[in-house]
C-alpha positions in Angstrom: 10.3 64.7 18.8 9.0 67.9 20.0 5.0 68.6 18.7 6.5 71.5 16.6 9.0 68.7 14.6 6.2 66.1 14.4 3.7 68.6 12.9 6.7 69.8 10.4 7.3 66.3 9.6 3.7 65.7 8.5 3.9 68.7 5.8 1.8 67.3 3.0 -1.1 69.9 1.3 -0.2 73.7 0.3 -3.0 73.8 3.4 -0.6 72.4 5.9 1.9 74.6 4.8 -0.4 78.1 5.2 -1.1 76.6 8.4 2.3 75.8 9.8 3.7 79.6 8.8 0.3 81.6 10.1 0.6 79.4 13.3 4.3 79.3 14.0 7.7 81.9 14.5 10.3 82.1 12.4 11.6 78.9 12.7 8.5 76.9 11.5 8.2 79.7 9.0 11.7 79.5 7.6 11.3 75.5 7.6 8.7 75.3 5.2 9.4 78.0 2.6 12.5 75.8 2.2 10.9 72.8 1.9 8.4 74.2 -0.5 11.3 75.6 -2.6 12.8 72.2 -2.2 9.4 70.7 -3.5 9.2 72.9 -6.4 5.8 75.0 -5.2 7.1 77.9 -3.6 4.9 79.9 -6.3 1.9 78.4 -5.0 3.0 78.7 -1.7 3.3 82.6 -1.7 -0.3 83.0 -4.3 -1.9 81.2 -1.1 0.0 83.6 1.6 -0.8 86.7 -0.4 -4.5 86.4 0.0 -5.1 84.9 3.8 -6.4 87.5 6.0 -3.7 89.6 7.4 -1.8 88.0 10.1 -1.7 89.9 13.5 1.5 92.2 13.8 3.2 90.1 15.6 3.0 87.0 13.2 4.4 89.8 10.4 6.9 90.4 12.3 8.1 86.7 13.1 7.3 86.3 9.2 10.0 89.1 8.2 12.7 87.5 10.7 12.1 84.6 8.7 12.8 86.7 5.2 15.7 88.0 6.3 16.8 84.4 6.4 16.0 82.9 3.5 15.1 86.2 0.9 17.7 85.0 -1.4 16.8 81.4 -1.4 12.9 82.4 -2.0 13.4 84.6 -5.0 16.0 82.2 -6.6 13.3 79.5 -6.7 10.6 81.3 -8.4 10.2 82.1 -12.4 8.1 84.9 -11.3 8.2 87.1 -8.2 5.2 88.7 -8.7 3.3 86.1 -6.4 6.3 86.7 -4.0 5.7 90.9 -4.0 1.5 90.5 -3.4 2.5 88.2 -0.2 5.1 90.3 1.1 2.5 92.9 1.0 0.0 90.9 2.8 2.6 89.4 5.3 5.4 91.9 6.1 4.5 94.4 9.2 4.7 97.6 6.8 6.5 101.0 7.6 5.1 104.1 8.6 8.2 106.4 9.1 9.7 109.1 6.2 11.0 108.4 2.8 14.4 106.7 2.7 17.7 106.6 0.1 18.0 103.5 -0.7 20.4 101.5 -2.7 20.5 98.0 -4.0 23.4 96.1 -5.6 21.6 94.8 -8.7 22.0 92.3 -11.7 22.2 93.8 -15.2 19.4 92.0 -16.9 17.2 92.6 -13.7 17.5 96.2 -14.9 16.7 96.0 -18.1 13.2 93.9 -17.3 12.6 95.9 -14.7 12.6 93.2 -12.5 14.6 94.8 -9.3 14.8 92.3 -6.1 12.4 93.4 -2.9 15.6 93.7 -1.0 17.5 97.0 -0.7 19.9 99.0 1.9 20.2 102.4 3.3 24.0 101.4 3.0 25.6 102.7 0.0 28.6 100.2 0.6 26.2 97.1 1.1 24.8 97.8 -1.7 28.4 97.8 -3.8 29.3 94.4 -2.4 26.3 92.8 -3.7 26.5 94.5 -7.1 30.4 93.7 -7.4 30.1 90.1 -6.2 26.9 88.4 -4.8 24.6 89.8 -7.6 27.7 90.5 -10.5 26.7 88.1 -13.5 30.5 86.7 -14.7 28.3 86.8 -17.9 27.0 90.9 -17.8 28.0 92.5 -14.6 26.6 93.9 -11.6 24.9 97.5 -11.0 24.4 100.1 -8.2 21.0 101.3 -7.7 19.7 104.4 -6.0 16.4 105.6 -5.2 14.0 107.6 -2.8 11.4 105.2 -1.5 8.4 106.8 0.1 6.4 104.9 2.8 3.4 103.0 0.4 7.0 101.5 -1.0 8.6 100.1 2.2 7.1 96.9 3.5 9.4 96.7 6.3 12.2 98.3 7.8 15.7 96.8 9.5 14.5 94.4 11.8 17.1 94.0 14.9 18.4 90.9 12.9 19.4 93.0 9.9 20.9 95.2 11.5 23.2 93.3 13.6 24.5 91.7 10.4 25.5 95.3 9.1 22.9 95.1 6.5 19.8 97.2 7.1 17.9 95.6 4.7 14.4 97.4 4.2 12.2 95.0 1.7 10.7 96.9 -0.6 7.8 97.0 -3.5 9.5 97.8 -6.9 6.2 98.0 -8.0 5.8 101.5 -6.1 8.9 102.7 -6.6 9.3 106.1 -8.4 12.6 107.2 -10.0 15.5 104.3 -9.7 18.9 105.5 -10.6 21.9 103.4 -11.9 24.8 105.1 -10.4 28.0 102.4 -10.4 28.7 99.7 -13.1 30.9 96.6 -11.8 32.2 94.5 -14.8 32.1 91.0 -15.8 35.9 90.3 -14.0 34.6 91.3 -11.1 32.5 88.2 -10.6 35.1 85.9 -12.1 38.1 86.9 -9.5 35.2 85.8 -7.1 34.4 82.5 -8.3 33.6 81.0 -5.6 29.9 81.8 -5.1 29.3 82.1 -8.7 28.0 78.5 -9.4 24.5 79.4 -7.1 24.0 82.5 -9.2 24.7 81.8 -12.5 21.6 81.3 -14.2 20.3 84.4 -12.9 22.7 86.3 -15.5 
C-alpha cells in the first residue's frame, strides 16, 4: 500500500479526517467526505472544515475539484446544509470576476424553504435537465431558477473539470443571493417517465 492508502485506511477521529483533506488533493479529499457520509458525520465534518484557518489557494482549489465530484452526494447526506455553506466559504478558492446569470434546476419544496442547493449553471439548458429529471420530485415537480449573482455570492467559478463535462457549475451562497426567479415549471410525470434515477432522490421530495 502506498503511504497515502495506509494513512486513509487509519481514518478514525473527526481530527484525522481535517487532517487528511487540509493535507491531501482531491483524491484524499473526495475519499473521506465519502466515508464520513458513509459514517453518518458529514455534519461534523464540514462544522470542523468551516472554521480551520483558510487553506492556501492551492489546497481550495484541489478542495473544489473534489466538490465537483461528490456535491450531490455531500448535500444528500446532511439534514442541514448550513454547516455545508459556512465550509464552502472557508474552503472554496472564491471569485473575483463580474456578476453572472445564473440558473439552477431546483426541487419544489427546496423553493418554498428557501433552501436552494450551492450548485448552479450559467447554462440555461443544464439547468432544465436537472429541474425536469435529476432534481424533479415524482411527488411535486421540478423548477427553473434564474438569478444575477454578484461576486460576495460566487464561491467558485467553472473549474476546468466542470467545464469539460458541459456543466459550468459555479457554487454558490444562497445565503447572499438577491432576487431568485422561478421561470419554468416541470411536472410530476416528468420524473416518473424517468424512473430510473428516482429511487436516490426520493426522499428529497
Amino acid at each position: 500500500m502506498t503511504d497515502v492508502a495506509v494513512r486513509l485506511a487509519c481514518l478514525e477521529t473527526l481530527g484525522d479526517f481535517v487532517s487528511a483533506i487540509l493535507s491531501g488533493g482531491r483524491n484524499e479529499m473526495s475519499f473521506c467526505i465519502r466515508e464520513a457520509g458513509r459514517r453518518g458525520f458529514a455534519v461534523d465534518l464540514f462544522e470542523r472544515l468551516a472554521t480551520v484557518p483558510r487553506p492556501p489557494i492551492a489546497k481550495r482549489v484541489e478542495f473544489h475539484s473534489a466538490w465537483i465530484v461528490e456535491g450531490f452526494r455531500i448535500r444528500r447526506n446532511m439534514a442541514t446544509d448550513e454547516p455545508l455553506l459556512d465550509a464552502l466559504v472557508n474552503m472554496l478558492p472564491g471569485y473575483t470576476g463580474p456578476a453572472v446569470e445564473l440558473f439552477r434546476g431546483e426541487q419544489v419544496i427546496n423553493r418554498a424553504a428557501r433552501t436552494y442547493g450551492p450548485s448552479w449553471t450559467a447554462e440555461r439548458r443544464v439547468a432544465q435537465m436537472y429541474g425536469a429529471d435529476i432534481n424533479c420530485c415524482p411527488v411535486l415537480g421540478g423548477l427553473l431558477l434564474r438569478t444575477v449573482a454578484s461576486a460576495i455570492a460566487i464561491l467558485a467559478a467553472p473549474n476546468n473539470h466542470s467545464r469539460f463535462l458541459g456543466e459550468y457549475e459555479y457554487v454558490v451562497d444562497r445565503r447572499k443571493l438577491s432576487e431568485i426567479q422561478m421561470i419554468e415549471k416541470y411536472p410530476p410525470d416528468a420524473a416518473r417517465k424517468r424512473g430510473s434515477n428516482r429511487a436516490a432522490y426520493a426522499f428529497h421530495c
